[in-house]
C-alpha positions as CSV (number, residue, x, y, z in Angstrom):
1,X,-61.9,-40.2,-55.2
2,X,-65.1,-39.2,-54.5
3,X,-64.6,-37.0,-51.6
4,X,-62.1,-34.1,-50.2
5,X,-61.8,-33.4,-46.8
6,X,-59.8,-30.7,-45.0
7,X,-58.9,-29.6,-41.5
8,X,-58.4,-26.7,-40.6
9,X,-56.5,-25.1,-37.4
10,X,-55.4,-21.7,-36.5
11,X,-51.9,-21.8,-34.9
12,X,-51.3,-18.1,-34.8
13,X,-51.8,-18.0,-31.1
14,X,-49.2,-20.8,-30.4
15,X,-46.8,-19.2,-32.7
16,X,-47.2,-15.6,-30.8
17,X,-46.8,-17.4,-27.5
18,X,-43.8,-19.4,-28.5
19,X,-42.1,-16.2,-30.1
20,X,-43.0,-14.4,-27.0
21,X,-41.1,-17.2,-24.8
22,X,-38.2,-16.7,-27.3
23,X,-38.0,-13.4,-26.6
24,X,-38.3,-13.8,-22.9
25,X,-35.3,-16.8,-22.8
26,X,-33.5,-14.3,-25.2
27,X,-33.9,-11.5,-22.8
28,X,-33.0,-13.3,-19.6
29,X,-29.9,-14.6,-21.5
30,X,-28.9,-10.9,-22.5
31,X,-29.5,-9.9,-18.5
32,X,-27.9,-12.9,-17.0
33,X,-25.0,-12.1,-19.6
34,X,-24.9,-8.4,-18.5
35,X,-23.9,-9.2,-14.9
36,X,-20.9,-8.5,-13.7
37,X,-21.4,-12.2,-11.1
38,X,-20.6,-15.5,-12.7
39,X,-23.7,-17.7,-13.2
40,X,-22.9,-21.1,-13.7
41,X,-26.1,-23.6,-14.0
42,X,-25.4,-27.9,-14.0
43,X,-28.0,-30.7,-14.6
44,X,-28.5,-33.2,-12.4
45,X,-25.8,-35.5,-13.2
46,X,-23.3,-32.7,-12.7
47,X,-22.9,-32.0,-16.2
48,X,-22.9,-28.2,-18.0
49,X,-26.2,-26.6,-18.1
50,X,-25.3,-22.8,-19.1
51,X,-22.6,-20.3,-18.2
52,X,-22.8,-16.7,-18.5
53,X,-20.0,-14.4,-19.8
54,X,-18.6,-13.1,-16.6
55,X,-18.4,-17.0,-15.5
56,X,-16.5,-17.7,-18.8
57,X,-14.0,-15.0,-18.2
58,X,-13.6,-15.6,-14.3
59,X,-13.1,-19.2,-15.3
60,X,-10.4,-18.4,-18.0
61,X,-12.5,-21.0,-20.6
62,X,-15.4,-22.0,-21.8
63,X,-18.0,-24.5,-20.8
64,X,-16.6,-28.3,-20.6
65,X,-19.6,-30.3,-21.8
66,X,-18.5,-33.7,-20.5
67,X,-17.4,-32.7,-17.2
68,X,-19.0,-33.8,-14.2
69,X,-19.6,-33.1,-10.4
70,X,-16.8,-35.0,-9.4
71,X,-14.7,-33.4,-12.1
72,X,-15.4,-29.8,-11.5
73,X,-12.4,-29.2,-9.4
74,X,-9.9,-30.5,-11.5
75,X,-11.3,-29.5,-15.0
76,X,-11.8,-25.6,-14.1
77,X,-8.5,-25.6,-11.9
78,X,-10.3,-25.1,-8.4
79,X,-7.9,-25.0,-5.5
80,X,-8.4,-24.6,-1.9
81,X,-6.9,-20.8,-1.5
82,X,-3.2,-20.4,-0.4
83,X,-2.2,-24.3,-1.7
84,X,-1.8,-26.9,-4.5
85,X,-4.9,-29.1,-3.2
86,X,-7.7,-29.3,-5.4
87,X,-10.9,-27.9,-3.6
88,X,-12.6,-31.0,-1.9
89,X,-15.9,-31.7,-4.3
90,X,-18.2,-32.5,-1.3
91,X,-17.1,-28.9,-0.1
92,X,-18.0,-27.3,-3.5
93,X,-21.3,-25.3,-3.4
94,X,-22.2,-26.3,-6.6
95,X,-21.7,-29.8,-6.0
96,X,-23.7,-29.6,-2.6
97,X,-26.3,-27.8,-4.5
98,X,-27.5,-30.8,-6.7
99,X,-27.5,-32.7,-2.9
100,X,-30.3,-29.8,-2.5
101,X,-28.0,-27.7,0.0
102,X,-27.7,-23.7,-0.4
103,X,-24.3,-22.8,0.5
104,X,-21.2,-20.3,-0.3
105,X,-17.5,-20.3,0.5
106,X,-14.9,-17.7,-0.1
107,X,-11.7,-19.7,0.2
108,X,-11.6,-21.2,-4.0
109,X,-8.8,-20.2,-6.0
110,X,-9.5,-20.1,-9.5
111,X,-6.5,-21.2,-12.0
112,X,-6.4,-19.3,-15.2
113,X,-3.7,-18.6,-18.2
114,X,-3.1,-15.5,-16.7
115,X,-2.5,-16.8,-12.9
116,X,-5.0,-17.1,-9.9
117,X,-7.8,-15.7,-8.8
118,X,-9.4,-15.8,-5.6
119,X,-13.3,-16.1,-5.9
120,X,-16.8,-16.1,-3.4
121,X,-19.3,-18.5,-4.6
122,X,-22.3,-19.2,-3.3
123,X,-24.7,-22.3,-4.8
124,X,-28.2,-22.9,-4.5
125,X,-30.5,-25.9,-5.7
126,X,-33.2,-24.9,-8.5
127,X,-36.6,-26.8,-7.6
128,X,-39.4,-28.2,-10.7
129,X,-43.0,-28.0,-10.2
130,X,-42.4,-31.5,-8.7
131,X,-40.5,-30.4,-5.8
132,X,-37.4,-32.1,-7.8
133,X,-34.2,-30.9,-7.7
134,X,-33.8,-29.6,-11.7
135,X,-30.6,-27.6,-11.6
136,X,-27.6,-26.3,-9.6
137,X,-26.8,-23.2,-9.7
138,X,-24.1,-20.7,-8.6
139,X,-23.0,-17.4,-8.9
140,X,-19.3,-16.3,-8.0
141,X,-17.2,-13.1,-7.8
142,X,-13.8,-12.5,-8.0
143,X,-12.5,-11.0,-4.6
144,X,-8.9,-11.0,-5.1
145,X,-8.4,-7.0,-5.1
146,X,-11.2,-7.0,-2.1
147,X,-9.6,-9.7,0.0
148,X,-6.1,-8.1,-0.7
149,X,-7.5,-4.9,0.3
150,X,-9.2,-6.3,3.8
151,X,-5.4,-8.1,4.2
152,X,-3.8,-4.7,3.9
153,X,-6.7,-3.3,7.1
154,X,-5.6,-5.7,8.9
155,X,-2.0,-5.5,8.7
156,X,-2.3,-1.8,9.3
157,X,-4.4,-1.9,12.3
158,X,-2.0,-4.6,13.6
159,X,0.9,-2.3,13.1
160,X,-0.7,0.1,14.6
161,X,-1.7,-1.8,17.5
162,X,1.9,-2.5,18.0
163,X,2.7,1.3,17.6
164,X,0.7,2.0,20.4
165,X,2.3,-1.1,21.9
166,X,5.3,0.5,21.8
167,X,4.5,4.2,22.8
168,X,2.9,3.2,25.6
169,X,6.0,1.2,27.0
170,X,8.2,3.9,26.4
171,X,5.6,6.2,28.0
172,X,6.4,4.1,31.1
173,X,10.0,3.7,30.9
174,X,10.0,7.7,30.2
175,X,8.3,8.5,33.7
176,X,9.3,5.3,35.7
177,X,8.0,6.0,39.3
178,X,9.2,3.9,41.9
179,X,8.6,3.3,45.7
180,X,11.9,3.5,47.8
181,X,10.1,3.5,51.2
182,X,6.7,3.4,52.8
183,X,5.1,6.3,52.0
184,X,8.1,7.8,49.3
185,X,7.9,7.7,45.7
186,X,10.6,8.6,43.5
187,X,9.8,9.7,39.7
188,X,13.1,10.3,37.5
189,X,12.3,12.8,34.4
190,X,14.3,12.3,31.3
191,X,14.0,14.0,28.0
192,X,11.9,17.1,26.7
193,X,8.4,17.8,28.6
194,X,6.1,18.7,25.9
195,X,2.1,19.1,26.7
196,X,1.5,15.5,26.1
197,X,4.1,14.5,28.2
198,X,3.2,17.3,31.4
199,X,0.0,15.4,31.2
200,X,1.7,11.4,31.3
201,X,4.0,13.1,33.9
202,X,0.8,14.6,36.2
203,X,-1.3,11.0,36.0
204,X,1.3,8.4,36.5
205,X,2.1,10.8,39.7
206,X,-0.8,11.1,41.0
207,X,-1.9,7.3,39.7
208,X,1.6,6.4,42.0
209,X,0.8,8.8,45.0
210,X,-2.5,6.8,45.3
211,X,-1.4,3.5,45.2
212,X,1.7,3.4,47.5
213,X,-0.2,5.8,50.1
214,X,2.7,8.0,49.5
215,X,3.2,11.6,51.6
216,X,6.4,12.6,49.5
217,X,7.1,12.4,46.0
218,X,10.4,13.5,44.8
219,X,10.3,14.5,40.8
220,X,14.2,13.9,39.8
221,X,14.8,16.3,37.1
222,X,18.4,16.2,36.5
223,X,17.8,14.7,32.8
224,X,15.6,17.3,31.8
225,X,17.4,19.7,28.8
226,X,15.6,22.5,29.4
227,X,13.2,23.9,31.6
228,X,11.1,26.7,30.0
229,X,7.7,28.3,31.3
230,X,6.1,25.1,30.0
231,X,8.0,22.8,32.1
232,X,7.9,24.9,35.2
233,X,4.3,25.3,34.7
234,X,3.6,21.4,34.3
235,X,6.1,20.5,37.4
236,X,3.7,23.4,39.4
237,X,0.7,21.6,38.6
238,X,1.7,18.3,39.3
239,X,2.7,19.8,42.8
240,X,-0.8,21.3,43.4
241,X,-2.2,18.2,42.2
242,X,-0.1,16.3,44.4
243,X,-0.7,18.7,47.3
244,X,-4.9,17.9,46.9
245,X,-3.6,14.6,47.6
246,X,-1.8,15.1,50.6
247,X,1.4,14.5,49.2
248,X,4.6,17.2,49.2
249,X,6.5,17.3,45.8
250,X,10.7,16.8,46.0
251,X,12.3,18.3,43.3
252,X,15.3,17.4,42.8
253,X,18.2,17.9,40.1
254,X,18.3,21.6,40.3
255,X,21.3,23.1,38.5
256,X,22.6,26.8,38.8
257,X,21.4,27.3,34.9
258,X,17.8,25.9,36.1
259,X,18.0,27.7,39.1
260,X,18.6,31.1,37.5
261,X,15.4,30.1,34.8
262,X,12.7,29.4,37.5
263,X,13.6,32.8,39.5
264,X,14.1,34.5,35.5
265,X,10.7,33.2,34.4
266,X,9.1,33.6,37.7
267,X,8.2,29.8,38.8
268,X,5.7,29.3,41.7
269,X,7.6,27.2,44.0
270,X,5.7,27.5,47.2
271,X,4.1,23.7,46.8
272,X,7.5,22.3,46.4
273,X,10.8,21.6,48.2
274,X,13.6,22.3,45.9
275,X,17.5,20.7,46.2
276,X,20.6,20.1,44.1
277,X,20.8,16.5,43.4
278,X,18.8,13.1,43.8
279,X,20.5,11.9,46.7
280,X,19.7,15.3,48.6
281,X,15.9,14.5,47.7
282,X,15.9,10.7,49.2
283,X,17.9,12.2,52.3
284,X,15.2,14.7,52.4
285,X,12.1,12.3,52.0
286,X,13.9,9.9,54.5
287,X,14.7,12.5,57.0
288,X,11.0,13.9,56.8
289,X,9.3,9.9,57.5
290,X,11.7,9.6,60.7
291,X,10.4,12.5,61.9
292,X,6.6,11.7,60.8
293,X,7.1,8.3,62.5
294,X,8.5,9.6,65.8
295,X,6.0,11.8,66.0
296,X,3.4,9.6,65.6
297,X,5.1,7.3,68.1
298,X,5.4,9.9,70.8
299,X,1.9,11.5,70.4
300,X,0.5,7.4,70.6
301,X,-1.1,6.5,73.8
């Protein structure tokens, strides 16, 4: 050997910048582990890329390394929501993410030891610098307790709807008004007149004045228990507001008792014509359109 020769090269750069990309894959890893979403990442052929901890837990078990697209469904227990069929792999975001389709349903149901779980996932294809499709990737979130919760809404407001439903047909069948002839309404009261009641009582009146042209309305009240200041103040308004409408208010189903309470209690009864029983108010009202219409027939030309 006559000569030595030796190369030299300084490689302390490419060691910093390869720790440094550690660090940063080691970092993202800790983050992507940290999220409370499932991040579930596939290679091209379908198979097991990477799986973060919340997508190990929603899943109920680890990462099946020979599993592939087609697969999915039946190796992590995917099931269309509410059945026993296992979730269609064309409809699977994951699976339409390697087709280079971004997409998310919320109608999976995850199988696990400790039962199901209903989860959102949405997928999205992961592009190289080649414009190729590299990865798929999805996220997904457990919505079982949120879905449950939106469920329970609904069933509420649709209760409630038929509450209302129903207290607004017994609003009606409380204060029935009905036409007997033209220009005669007749409104039987039954029950307890409370504030919100005066009020129902005053608009289907009127409401019924307007829309059968009527001149007499006769306000039965011979199932009302008791009539206080507050009743006889509601049946004096709905006169007057009857009255403005040039209708005259009938009331009938005066008892001695209720007779003695509107003179004890001092009830304005100018706007009304007061009788006994029902049938005296429809003999009334009928008596009072004869006259009208002979009148009318008389004074015609």
């Amino acid at each position: 050997m006559t000569h030595f020769s030796t190369i030299l090269r300084d490689i302390s750069e490419t060691k910093r910048t390869e720790a440094t990309l550690r660090e940063s894959e080691q970092r993202l890893l800790r983050f992507l582990d940290a999220l409370p979403v499932g991040v579930f990442v596939v290679e091209p052929d379908g198979r097991p890329f990477y799986a973060n901890r919340s997508a190990m837990e929603l899943l109920g078990r680890g990462i099946i390394p020979d599993a592939t697209a087609d697969q999915l469904a039946d190796v992590y227990r995917a099931f269309v929501a509410g059945t026993d069929q296992l979730y269609p792999a064309e409809r699977m975001p994951l699976v339409r993410a390697l087709r280079g389709e971004a997409s998310s349903v919320d109608d999976m149901e995850v199988e696990r030891p400790d039962g199901r779980v209903l989860v959102e996932v949405h997928g999205a294809p992961i592009y190289d610098a080649e414009g190729r499709i590299a990865y798929g990737m999805v996220s997904f979130t457990d919505i079982t307790v949120r879905r449950r919760a939106e469920e329970a809404i609904r069933e509420r407001a649709l209760q409630q709807q038929v509450i209302e439903a129903q207290q607004a047909a017994l609003r009606e069948l409380s204060t029935p008004l009905m036409p007997i002839a033209e220009g005669v309404v007749v409104m039987p009261i039954i029950g307890s007149i409370d504030n919100r009641r005066a009020q129902q009582i005053m608009e289907t009146l009127l409401e019924g004045i307007a829309a059968y042209s009527a001149d007499i309305a006769i306000l039965d009240i011979t199932g009302v228990r008791v009539v206080d200041t507050q009743v006889a103040g509601a049946l004096v308004r709905a006169a007057q507001a009857a009255r403005m409408l040039g209708a005259r208010v009938v009331l009938s189903g005066i008892s001695a008792e209720i007779a003695q309470t509107l003179v004890h209690i001092g009830a304005e009864m100018r706007d009304m014509v007061a009788l006994r029983s029902l049938q005296q108010g429809i003999a009334y009202a009928l008596e009072q359109r004869r006259s009208l219409s002979s009148l009318i027939a008389t004074s015609s030309p």
